[in-house]
The first five atom37 places (N, CA, C, CB, O) and aatype in JSON, in Angstrom:
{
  "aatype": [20, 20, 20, 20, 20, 20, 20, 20, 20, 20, 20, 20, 20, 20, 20, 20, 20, 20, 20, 20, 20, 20, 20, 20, 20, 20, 20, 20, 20, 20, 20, 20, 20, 20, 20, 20, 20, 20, 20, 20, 20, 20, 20, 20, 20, 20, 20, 20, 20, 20, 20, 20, 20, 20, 20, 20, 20, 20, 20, 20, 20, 20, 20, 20, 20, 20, 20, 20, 20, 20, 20, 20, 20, 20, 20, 20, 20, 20, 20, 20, 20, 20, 20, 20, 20, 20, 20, 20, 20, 20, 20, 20, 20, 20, 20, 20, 20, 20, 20, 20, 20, 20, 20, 20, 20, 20, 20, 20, 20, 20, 20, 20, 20, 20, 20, 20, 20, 20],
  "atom_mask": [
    [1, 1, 1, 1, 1],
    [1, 1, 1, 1, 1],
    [1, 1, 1, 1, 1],
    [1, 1, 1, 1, 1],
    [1, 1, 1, 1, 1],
    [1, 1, 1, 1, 1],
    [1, 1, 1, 1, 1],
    [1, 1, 1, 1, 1],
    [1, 1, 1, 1, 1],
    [1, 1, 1, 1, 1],
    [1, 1, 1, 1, 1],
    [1, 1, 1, 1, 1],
    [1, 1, 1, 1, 1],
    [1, 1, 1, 1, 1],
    [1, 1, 1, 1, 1],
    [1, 1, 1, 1, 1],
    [1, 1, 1, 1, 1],
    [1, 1, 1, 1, 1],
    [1, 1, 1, 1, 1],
    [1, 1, 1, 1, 1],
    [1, 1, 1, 1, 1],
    [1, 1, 1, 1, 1],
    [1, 1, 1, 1, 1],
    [1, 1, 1, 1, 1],
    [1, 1, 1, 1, 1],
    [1, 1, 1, 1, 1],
    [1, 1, 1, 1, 1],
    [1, 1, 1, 1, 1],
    [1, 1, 1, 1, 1],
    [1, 1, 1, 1, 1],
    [1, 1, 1, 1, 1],
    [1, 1, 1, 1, 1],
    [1, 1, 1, 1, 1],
    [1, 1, 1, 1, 1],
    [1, 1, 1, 1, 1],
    [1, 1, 1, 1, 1],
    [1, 1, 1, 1, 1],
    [1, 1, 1, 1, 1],
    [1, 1, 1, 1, 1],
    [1, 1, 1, 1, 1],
    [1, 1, 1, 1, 1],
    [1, 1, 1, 1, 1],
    [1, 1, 1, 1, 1],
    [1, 1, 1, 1, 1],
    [1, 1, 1, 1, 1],
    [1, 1, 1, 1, 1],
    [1, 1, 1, 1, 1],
    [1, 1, 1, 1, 1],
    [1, 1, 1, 1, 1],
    [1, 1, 1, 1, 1],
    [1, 1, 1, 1, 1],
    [1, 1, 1, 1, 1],
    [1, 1, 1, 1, 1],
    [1, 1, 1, 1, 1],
    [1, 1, 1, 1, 1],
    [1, 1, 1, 1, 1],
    [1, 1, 1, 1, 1],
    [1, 1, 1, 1, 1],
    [1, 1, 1, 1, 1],
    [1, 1, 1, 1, 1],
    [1, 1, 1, 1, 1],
    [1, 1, 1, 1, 1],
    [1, 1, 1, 1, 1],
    [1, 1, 1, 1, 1],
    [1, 1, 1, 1, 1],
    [1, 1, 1, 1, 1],
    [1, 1, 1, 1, 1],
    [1, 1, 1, 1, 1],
    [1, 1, 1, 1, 1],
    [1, 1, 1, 1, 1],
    [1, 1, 1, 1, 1],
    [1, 1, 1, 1, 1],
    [1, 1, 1, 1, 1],
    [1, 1, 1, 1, 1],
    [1, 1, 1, 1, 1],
    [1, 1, 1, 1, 1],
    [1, 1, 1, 1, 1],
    [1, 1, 1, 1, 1],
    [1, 1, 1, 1, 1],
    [1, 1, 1, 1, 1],
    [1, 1, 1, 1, 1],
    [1, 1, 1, 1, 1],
    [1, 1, 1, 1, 1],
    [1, 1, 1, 1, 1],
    [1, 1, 1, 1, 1],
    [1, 1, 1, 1, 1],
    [1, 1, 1, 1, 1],
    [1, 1, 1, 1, 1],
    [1, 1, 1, 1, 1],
    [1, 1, 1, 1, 1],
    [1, 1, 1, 1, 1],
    [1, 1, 1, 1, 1],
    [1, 1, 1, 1, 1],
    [1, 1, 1, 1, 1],
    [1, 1, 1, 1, 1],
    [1, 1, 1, 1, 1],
    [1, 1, 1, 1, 1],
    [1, 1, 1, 1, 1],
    [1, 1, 1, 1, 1],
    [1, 1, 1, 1, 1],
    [1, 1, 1, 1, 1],
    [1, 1, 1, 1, 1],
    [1, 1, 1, 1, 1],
    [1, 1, 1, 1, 1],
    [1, 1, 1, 1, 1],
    [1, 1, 1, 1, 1],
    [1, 1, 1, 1, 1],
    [1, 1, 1, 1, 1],
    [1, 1, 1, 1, 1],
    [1, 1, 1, 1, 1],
    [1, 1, 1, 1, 1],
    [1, 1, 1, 1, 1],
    [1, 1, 1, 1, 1],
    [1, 1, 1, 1, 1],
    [1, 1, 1, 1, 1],
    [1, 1, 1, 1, 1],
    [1, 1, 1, 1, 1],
    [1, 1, 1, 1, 1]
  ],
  "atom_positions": [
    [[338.46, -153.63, 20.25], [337.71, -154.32, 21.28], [336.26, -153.84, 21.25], [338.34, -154.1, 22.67], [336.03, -152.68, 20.9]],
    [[335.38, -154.57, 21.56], [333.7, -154.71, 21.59], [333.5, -153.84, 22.9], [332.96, -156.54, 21.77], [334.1, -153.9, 23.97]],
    [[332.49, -153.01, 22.47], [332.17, -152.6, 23.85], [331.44, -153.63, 24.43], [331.42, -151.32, 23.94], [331.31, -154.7, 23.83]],
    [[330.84, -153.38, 25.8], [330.07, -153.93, 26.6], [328.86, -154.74, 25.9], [329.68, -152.93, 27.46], [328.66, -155.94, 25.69]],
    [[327.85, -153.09, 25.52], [327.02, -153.36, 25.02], [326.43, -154.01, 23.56], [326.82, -152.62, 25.31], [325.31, -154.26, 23.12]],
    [[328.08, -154.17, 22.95], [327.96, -154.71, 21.83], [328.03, -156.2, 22.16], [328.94, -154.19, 20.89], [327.01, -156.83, 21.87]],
    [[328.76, -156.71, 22.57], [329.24, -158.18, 23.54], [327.66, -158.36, 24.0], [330.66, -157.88, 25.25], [327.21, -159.39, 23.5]],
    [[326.92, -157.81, 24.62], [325.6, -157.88, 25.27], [324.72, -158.04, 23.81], [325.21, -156.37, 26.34], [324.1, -159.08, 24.01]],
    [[324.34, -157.56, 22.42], [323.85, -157.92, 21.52], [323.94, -159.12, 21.02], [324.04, -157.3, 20.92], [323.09, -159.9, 20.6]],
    [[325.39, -159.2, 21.16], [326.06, -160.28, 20.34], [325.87, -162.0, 20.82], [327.68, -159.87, 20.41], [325.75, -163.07, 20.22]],
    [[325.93, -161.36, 22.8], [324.8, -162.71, 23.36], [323.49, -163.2, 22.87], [324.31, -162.47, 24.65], [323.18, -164.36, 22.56]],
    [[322.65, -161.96, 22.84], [321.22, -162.1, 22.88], [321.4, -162.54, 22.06], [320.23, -161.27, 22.97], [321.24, -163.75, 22.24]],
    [[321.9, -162.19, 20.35], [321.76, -162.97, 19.23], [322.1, -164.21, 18.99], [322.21, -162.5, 18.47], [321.73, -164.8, 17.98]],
    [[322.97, -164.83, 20.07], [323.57, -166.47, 19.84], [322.74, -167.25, 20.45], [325.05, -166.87, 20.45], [322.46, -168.39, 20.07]],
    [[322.1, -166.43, 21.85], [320.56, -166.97, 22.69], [319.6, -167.21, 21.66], [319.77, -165.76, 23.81], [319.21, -168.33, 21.36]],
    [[319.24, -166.2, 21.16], [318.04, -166.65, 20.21], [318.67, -167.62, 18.88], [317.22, -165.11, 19.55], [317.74, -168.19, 18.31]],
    [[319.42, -167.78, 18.54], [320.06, -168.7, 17.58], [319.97, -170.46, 18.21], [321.78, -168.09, 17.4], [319.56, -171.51, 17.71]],
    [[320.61, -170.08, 19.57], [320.09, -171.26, 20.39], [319.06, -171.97, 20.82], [320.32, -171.18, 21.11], [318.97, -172.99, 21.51]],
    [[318.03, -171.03, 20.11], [316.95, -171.68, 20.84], [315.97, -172.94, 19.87], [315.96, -170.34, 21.36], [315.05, -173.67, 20.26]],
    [[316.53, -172.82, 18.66], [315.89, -173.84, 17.82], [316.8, -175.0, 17.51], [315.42, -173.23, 16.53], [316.87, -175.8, 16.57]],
    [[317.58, -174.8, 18.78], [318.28, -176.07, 18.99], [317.82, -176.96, 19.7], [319.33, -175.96, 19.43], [317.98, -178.17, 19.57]],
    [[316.83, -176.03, 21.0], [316.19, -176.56, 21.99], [315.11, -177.57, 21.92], [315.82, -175.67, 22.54], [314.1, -177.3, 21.26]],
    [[315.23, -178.8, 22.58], [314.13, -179.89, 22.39], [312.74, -179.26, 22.81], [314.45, -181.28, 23.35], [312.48, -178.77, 23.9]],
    [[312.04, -179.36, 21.87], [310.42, -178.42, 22.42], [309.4, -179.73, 22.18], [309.76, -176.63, 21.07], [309.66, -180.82, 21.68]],
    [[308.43, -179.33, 22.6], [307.07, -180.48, 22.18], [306.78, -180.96, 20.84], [305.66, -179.89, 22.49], [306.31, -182.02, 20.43]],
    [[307.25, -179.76, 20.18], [306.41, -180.25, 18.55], [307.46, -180.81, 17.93], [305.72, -178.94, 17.39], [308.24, -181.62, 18.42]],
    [[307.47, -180.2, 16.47], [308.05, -181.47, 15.41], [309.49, -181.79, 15.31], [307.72, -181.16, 13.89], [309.87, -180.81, 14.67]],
    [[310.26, -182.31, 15.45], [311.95, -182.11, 14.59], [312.25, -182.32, 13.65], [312.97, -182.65, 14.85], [312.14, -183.39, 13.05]],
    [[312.87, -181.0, 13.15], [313.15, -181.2, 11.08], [315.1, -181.32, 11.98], [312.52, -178.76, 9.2], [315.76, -180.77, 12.86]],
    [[315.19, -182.4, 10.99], [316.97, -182.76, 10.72], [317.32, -182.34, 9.38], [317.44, -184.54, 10.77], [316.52, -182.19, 8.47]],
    [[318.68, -182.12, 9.32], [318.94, -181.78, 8.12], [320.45, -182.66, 8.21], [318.87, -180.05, 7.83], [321.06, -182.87, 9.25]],
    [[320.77, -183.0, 7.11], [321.73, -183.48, 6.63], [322.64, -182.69, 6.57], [321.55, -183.97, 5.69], [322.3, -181.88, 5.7]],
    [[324.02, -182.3, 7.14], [325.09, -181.55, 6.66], [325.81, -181.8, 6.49], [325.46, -180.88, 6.95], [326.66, -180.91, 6.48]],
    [[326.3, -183.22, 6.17], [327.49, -183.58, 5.59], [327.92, -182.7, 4.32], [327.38, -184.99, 5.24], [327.37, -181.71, 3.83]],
    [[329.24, -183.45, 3.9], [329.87, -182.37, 2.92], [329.01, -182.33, 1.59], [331.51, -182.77, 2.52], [328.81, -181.32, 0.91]],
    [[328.43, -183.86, 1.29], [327.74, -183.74, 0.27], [326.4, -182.89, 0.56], [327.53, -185.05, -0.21], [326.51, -181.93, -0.21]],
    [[325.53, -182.78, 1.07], [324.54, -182.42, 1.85], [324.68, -180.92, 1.04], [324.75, -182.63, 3.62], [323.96, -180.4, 0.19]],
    [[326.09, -180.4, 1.8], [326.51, -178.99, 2.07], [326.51, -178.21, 0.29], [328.34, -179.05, 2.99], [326.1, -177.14, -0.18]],
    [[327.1, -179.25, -0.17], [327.54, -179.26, -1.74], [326.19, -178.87, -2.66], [328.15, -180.95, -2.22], [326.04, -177.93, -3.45]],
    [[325.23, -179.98, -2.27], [324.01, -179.67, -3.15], [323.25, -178.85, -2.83], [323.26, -180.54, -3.39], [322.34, -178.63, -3.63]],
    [[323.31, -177.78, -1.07], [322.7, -176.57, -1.65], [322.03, -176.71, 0.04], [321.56, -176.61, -3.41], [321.47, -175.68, 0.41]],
    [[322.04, -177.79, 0.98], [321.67, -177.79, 2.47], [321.79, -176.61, 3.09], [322.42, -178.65, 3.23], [320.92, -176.54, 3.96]],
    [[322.71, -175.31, 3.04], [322.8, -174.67, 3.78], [321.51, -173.24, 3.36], [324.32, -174.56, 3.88], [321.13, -172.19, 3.89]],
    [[321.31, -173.81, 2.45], [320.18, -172.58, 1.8], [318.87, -173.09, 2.18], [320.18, -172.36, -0.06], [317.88, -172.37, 2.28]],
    [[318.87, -174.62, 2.45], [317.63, -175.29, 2.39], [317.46, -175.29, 3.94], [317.63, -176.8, 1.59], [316.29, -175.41, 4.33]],
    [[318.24, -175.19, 4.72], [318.14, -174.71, 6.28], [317.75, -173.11, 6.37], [319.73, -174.94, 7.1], [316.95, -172.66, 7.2]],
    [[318.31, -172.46, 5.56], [318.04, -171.14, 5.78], [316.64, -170.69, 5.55], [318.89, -170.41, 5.02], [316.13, -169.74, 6.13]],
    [[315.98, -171.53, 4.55], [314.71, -171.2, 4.15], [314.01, -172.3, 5.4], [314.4, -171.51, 2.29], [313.19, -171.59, 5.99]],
    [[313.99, -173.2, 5.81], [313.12, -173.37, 6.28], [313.06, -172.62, 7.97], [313.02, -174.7, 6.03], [312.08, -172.74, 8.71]],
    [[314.24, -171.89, 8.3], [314.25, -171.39, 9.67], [313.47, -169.71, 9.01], [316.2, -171.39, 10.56], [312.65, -169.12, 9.71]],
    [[313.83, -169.23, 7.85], [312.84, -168.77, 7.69], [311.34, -168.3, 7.43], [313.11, -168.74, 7.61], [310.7, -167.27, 7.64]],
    [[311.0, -169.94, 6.69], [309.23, -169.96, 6.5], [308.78, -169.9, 8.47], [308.49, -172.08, 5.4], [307.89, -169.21, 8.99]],
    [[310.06, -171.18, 9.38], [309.05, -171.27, 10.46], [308.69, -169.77, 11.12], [309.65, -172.28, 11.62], [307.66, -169.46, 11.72]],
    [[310.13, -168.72, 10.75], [310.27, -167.38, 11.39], [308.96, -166.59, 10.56], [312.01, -166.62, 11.12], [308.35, -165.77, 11.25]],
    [[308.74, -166.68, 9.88], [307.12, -165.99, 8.97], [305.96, -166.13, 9.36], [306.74, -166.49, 7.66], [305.12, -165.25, 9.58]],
    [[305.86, -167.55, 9.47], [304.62, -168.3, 9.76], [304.82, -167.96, 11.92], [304.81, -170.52, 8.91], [303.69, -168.14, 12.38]],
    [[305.46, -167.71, 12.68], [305.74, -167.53, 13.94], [305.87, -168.56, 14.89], [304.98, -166.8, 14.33], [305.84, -168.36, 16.1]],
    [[306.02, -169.71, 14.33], [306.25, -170.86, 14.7], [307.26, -171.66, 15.34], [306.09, -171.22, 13.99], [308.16, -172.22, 14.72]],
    [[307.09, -171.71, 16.85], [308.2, -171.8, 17.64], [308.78, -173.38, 18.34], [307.84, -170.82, 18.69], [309.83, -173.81, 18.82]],
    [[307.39, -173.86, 18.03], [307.88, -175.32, 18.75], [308.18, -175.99, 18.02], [307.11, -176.12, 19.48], [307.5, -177.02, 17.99]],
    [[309.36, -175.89, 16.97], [309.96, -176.69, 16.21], [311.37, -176.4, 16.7], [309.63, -176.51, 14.74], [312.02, -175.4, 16.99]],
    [[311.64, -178.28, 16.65], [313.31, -178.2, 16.89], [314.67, -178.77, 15.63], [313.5, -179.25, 18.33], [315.1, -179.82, 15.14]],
    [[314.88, -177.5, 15.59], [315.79, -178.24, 13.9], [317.25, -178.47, 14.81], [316.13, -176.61, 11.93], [317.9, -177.87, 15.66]],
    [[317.29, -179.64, 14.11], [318.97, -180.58, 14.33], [319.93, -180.51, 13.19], [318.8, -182.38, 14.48], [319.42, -180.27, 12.1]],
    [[320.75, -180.61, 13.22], [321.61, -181.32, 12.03], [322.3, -182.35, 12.3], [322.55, -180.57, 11.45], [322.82, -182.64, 13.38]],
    [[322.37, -183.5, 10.3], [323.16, -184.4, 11.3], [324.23, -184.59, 9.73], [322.11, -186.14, 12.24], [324.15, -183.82, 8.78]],
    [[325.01, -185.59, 9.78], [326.14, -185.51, 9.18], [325.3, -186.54, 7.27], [327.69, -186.46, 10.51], [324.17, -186.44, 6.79]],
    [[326.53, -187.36, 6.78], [325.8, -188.01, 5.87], [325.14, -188.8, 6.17], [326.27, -188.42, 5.1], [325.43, -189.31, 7.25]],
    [[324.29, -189.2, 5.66], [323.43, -190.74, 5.97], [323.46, -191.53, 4.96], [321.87, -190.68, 6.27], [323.03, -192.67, 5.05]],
    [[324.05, -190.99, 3.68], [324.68, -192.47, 2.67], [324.04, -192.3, 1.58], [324.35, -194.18, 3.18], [324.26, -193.13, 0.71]],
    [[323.0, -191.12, 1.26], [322.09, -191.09, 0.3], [322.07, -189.84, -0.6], [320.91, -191.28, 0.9], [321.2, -189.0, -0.83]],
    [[323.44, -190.06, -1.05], [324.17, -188.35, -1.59], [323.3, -188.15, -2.96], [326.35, -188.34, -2.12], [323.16, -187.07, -3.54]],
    [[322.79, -189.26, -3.3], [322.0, -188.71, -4.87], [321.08, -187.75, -4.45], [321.03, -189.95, -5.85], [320.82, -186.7, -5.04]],
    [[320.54, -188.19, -3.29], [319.27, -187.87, -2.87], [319.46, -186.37, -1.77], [318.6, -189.38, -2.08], [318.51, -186.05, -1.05]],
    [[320.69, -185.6, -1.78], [320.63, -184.33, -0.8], [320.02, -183.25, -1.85], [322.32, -183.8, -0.09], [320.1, -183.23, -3.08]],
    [[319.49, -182.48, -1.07], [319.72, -181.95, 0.09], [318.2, -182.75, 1.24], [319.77, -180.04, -0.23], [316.97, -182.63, 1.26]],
    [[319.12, -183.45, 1.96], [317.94, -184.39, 2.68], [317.41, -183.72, 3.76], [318.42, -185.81, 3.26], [318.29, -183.21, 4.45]],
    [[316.27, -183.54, 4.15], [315.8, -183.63, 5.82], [314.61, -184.24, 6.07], [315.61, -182.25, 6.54], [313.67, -184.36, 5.28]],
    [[314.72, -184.86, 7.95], [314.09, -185.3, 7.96], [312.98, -184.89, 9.47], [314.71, -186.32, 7.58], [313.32, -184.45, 10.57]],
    [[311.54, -185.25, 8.89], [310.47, -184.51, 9.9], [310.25, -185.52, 10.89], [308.95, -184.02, 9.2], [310.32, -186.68, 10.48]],
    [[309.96, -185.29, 12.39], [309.55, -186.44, 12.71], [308.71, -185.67, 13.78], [310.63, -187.62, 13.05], [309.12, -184.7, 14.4]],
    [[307.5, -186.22, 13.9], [306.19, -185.4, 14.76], [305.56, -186.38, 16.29], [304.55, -185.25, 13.36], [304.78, -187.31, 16.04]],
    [[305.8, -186.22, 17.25], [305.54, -186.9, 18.45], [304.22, -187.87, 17.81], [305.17, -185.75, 19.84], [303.33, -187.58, 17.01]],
    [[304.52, -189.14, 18.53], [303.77, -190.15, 17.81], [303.52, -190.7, 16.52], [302.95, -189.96, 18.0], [302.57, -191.39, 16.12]],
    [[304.71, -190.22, 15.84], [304.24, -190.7, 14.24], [305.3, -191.07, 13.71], [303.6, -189.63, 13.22], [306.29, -190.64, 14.3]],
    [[305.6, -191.96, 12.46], [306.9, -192.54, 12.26], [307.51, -191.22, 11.42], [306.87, -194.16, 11.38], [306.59, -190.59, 10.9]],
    [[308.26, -190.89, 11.27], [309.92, -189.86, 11.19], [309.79, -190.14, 9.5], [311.96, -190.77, 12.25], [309.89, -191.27, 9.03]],
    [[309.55, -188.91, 8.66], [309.82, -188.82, 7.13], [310.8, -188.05, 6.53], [308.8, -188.41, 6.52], [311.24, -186.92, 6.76]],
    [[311.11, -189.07, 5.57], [312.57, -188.48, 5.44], [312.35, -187.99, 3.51], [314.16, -190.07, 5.92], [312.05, -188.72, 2.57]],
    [[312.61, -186.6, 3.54], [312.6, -186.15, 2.71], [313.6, -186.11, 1.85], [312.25, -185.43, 2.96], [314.68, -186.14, 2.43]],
    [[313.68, -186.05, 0.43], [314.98, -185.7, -0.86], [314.93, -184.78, -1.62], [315.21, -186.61, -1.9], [313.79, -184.49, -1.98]],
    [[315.79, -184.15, -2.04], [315.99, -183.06, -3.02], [315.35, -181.93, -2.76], [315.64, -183.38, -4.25], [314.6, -181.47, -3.62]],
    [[315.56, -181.16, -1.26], [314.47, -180.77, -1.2], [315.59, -179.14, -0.86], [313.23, -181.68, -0.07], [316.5, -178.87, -0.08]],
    [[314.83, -178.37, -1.99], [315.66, -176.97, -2.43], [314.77, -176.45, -1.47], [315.69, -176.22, -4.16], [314.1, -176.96, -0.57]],
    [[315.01, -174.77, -2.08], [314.42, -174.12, -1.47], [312.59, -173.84, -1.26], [315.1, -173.32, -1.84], [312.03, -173.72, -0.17]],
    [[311.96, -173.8, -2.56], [310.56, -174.19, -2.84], [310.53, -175.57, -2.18], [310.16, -174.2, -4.47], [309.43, -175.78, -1.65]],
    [[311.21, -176.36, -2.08], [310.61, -178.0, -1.44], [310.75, -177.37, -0.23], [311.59, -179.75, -1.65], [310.31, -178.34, 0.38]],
    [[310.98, -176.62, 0.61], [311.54, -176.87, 1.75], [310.38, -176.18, 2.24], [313.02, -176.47, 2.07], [310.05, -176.42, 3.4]],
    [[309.56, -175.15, 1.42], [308.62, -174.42, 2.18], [307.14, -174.99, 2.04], [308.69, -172.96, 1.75], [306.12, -174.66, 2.66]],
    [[307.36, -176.16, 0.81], [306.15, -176.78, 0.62], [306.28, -177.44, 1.91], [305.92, -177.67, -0.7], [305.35, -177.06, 2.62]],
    [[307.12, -178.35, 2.58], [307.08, -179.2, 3.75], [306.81, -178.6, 4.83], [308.15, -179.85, 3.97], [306.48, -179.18, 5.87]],
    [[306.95, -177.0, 4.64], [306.69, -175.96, 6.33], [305.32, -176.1, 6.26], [307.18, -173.93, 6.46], [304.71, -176.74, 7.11]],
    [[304.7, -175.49, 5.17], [303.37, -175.66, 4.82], [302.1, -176.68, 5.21], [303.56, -175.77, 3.74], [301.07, -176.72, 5.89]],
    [[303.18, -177.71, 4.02], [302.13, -179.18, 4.4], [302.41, -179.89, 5.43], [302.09, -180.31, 3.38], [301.47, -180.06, 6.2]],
    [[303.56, -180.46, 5.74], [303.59, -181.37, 7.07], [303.49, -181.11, 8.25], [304.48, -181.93, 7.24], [302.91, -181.73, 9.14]],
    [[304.46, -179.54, 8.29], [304.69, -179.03, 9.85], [303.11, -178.15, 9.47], [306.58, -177.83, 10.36], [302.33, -178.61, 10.3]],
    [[302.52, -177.38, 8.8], [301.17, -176.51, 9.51], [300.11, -177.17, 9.36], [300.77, -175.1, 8.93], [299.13, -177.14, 10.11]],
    [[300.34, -178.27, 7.69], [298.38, -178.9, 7.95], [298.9, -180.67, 8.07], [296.76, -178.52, 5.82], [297.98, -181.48, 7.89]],
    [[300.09, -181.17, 8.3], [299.72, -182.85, 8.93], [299.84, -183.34, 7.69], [298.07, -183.32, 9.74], [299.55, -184.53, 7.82]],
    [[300.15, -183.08, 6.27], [300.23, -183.73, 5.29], [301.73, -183.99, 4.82], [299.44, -183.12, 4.44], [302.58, -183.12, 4.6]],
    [[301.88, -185.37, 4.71], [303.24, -185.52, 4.13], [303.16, -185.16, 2.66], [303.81, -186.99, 4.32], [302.06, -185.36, 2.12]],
    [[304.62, -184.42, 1.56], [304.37, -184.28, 0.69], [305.18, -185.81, 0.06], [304.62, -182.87, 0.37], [306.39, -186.06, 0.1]],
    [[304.33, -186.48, -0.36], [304.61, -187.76, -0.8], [305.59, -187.67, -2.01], [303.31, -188.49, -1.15], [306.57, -188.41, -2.01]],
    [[305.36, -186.63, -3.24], [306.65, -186.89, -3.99], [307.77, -186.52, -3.69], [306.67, -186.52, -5.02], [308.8, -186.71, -4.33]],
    [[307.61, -185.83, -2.46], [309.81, -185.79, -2.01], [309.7, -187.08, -0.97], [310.76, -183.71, -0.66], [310.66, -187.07, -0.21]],
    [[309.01, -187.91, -0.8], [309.34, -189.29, 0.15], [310.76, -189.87, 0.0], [308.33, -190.57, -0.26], [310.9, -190.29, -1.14]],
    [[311.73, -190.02, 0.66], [312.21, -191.21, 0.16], [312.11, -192.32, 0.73], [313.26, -191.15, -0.06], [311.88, -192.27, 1.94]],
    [[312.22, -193.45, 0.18], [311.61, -194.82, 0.64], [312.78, -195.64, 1.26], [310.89, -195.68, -0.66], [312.57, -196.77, 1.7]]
  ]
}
């Protein structure tokens, strides 16, 4: 059995896990987790981008996940979408893609046009 104070860590850590679940002002990155999603490498491509935003200290981003969306050639998919602007949906996007998009879309406003998909 857990002590107290371990049970008490073990909150704080699911609190802060929770919190980039939370709807905030700025951007929402989705990620695809369906099985295919999962297969081509999504769970690494989430991991890196909760870590560029954790580097860069960047808090008002809200990452979602969502299941397949039908475009399995094209995983590991996610997609950005920034208050007032139409929602881009990215492909193949590993681990290096994933930090070019922290970079360009979420810090300087630039979509990276060759992971677009159309």
């Amino acid at each position: 059995m857990k002590s107290l104070e371990e049970l008490e860590q073990i909150k704080e850590k699911a609190r802060e896990e929770m919190k980039i679940r939370e709807d905030k002002a700025g951007p929402r990155i989705t990620i695809a987790m369906g099985t295919c999603g999962i297969a081509a490498g999504a769970r690494e491509t989430l991991d890196t981008i909760l870590d560029e935003l954790n580097k860069r200290e960047i808090n008002d981003v809200t990452i979602s996940q969502t299941g397949c969306i039908g475009l399995c050639n094209q995983e590991p998919i996610i997609e950005v979408k920034k208050q007032g602007e139409d929602s881009v949906t990215y492909g193949k996007v590993g681990s290096k893609e994933a930090r070019e998009i922290v970079t360009k879309h979420i810090v300087n406003d630039e979509v990276v046009n060759d992971l677009v998909i159309q």
